[in-house]
Each structure stands twice: as structure tokens, then as C-alpha cells.
N, C-alpha and C positions, 0 to 999 in steps of 0.2 A: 504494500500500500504506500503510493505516495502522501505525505501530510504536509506536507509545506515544500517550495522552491524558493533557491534566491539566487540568480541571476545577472546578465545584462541581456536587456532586451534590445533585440537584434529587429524586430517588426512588430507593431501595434497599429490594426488596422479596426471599425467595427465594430465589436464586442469581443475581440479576443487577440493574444499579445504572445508575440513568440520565443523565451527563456532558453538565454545560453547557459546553459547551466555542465561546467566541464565538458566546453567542447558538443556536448548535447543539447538540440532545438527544444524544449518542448511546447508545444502550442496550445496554449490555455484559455479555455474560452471565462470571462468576466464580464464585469458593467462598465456600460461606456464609459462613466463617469473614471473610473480607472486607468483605461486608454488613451481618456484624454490627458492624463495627468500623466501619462508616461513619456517618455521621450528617447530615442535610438540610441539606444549607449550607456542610457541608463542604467543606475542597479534599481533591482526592484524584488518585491519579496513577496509572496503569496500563501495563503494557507489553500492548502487544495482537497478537494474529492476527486478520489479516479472511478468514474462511471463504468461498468463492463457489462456490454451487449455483445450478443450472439456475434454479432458484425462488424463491433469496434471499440474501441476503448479510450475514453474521451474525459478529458484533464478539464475540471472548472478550479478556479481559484480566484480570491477576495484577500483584500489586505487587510482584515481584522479576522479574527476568528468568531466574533459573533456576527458576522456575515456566514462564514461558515456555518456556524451550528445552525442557523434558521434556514440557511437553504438545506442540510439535511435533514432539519425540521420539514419543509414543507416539501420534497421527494418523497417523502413516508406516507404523506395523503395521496389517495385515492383520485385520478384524474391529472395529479400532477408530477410532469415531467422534469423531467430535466434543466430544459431552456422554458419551460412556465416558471419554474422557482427561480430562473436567472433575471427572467422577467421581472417579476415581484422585488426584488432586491435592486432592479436597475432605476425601478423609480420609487421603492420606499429602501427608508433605514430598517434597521433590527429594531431599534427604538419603535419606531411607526407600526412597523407590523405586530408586533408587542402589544401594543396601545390600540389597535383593530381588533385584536383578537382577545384582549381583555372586555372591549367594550359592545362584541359579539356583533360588530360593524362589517360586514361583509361588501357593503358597497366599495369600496376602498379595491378592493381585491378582483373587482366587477371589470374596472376600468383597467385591468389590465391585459395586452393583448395576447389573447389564448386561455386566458382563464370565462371561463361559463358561470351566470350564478350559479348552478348546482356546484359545480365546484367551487366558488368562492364562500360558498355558505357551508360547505365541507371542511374548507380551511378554517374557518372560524371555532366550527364543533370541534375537529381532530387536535387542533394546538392550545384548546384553553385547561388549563393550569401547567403548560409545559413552556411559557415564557413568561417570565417575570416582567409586570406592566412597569414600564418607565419609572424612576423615579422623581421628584421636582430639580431641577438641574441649580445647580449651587449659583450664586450669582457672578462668580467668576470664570463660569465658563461660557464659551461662543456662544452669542444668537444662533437661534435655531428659525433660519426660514424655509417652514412647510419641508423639513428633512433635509432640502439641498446643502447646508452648513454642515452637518453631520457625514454625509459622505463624502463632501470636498474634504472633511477633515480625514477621514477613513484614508482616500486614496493619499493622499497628502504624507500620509504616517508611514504608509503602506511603502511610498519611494522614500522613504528614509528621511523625513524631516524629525526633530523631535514632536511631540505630541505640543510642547507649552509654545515652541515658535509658531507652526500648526495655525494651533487656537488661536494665535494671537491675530496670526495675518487672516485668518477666515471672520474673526471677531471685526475688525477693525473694515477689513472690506466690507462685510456685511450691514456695518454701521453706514458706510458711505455710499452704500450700492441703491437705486431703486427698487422696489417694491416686488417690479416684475425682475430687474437682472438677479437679486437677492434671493428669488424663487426658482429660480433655474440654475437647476446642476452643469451647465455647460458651461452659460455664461459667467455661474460663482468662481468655478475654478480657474475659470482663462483670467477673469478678473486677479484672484490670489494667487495665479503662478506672476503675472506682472509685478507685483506687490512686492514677492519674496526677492524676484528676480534671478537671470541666471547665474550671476555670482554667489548667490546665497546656493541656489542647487549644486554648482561644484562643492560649497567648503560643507554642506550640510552635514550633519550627523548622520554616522554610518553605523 
């Protein structure tokens, strides 16, 4: 079983990012929001599941491990595959889907594509009391808007920044960002990788 890679990434294209890992490619499929935070050369570091079907065997990884556990949280439900749980996590946090499925909110789960109410309302049944609903977030950590803050900061960590630099530069954008760029995970990060800057990504913490 593979559980974790760490890497430099040789190709990030889409939802998935290709890890030199000794000389060896491996291509791992993630959330875009990951992809876009990666960059050719980069080191980068993933916790992964190795999938194995009849026909292939197929490498997902996320740069926290409670991305991890909720996507092997929700492969374990009925109706849901693979790239449906990659789905789910590409536009909620672990937090988020946490907080859906404590508050037996299936709508949330609706809206994303490949998932069916009946399965979205499965998701909700099959995962309550096996995530711990959010706690109130201290007041020194990042804005959280609508999740995008929490995954820029995921990928963020995930390429090697520390966690407090992280917070800081997603906090601080997040403060100065509009309403709508502050709600979008594409444009949060492209916003906070300018922030940090490529100087800072050289000297980052490794």
C-alpha cells in the first residue's frame, strides 16, 4: 500500500499531478485547487489511496490527511466512487462536509457533479457520527470564505509552506480580496501564491 509520496512534480495538469518520486513518475489524481498550487519543479507531498480494479490501479492523493480520511470516508458509501469522493472534496473542505453531514444537509452534496440525491442523502445517513462536526475556529486563525480559505491553506501546507506563514498570507488576502474572489478557490490561491511570492516559495520551509 502506498500512504503518502513526496516528490518533485514533473506535470500538473486538470485534477491530477505527476510525482518524481526516485527516478519514479507516479500520477496522482487530486483537486484542482492542489494543481493549481503546484508548480514544475516543485517539491510537493501527498497523502494517498491506491484504488485497485480489475483493470487498473489508480493513485488519488491530498495534502492533509483529513482530506484523506473523508474521501475514504465517503468510497465506503454506496453509489460513491472514486472521482464522486474527489468531486466532493474538490469543492468542499473536510470541515464542510463535516458540518453537512452533522446537520443531515444533503443539499450541499446535490450540487455536486455525479452525485444523485439518492446518493447525496446516503452520504449524509452513512457518515453521521463518523466525523467530528467543526469546531468554533479560534480567532486567530484564517477567514474562512464559504471553505475556499481552508483548502488554499491545505494545498499551501501540502507544497511545503509552514502552516503559520500559510495562514497568514491566506488571512491577510482574504481580508483584502472581494467577496466573490474570497469565495473562489482558484482565484484565492492565485491571489496568495502572488502574496507569498516566488522568493518566498524557493526559501520556504521544507
Amino acid at each position: 500500500m502506498i500512504s503518502s509520496l513526496r516528490g518533485r512534480v514533473i506535470a500538473a495538469a486538470g485534477s491530477s499531478i505527476v510525482l518524481d518520486v526516485g527516478g519514479v513518475g507516479f500520477h496522482v489524481h487530486t483537486t484542482p485547487a492542489f494543481v493549481l498550487a503546484t508548480r514544475d519543479g516543485a517539491e510537493a507531498s501527498v497523502h494517498t489511496a491506491l484504488i485497485v480494479r480489475e483493470d487498473a490501479m489508480t493513485l488519488f492523493g491530498f495534502p492533509t490527511r483529513d482530506e484523506l480520511e473523508v474521501f475514504e470516508l465517503l468510497i465506503g458509501v454506496t453509489g460513491v466512487g472514486p472521482k464522486s469522493a474527489l468531486g466532493v472534496l474538490s469543492a468542499l473542505s473536510p470541515d464542510q462536509v463535516a458540518e453537512a453531514v452533522h446537520r443531515e444537509d444533503d443539499a450541499v452534496f446535490r450540487k455536486v457533479s455525479g452525485i444523485g440525491p439518492k446518493t447525496a442523502k446516503l452520504i449524509t445517513v452513512s457518515l453521521a457520527g463518523k466525523l467530528q462536526a467543526p469546531a468554533a475556529r479560534p480567532a486567530s486563525a484564517p477567514a474562512v470564505a464559504g471553505g475556499a480559505a481552508e483548502n488554499v491553506l491545505a494545498a499551501l501546507t501540502g507544497l511545503g509552506w509552514s502552516e503559520r506563514v500559510a495562514a497568514e498570507a491566506v488571512d491577510e488576502t482574504v481580508a483584502e480580496a472581494s467577496e466573490v474572489d474570497a469565495a473562489s478557490v482558484p482565484t484565492l490561491l492565485r491571489l496568495t501564491l502572488a502574496r507569498l511570492g516566488p522568493a518566498q516559495q524557493v526559501g520556504r520551509a521544507r
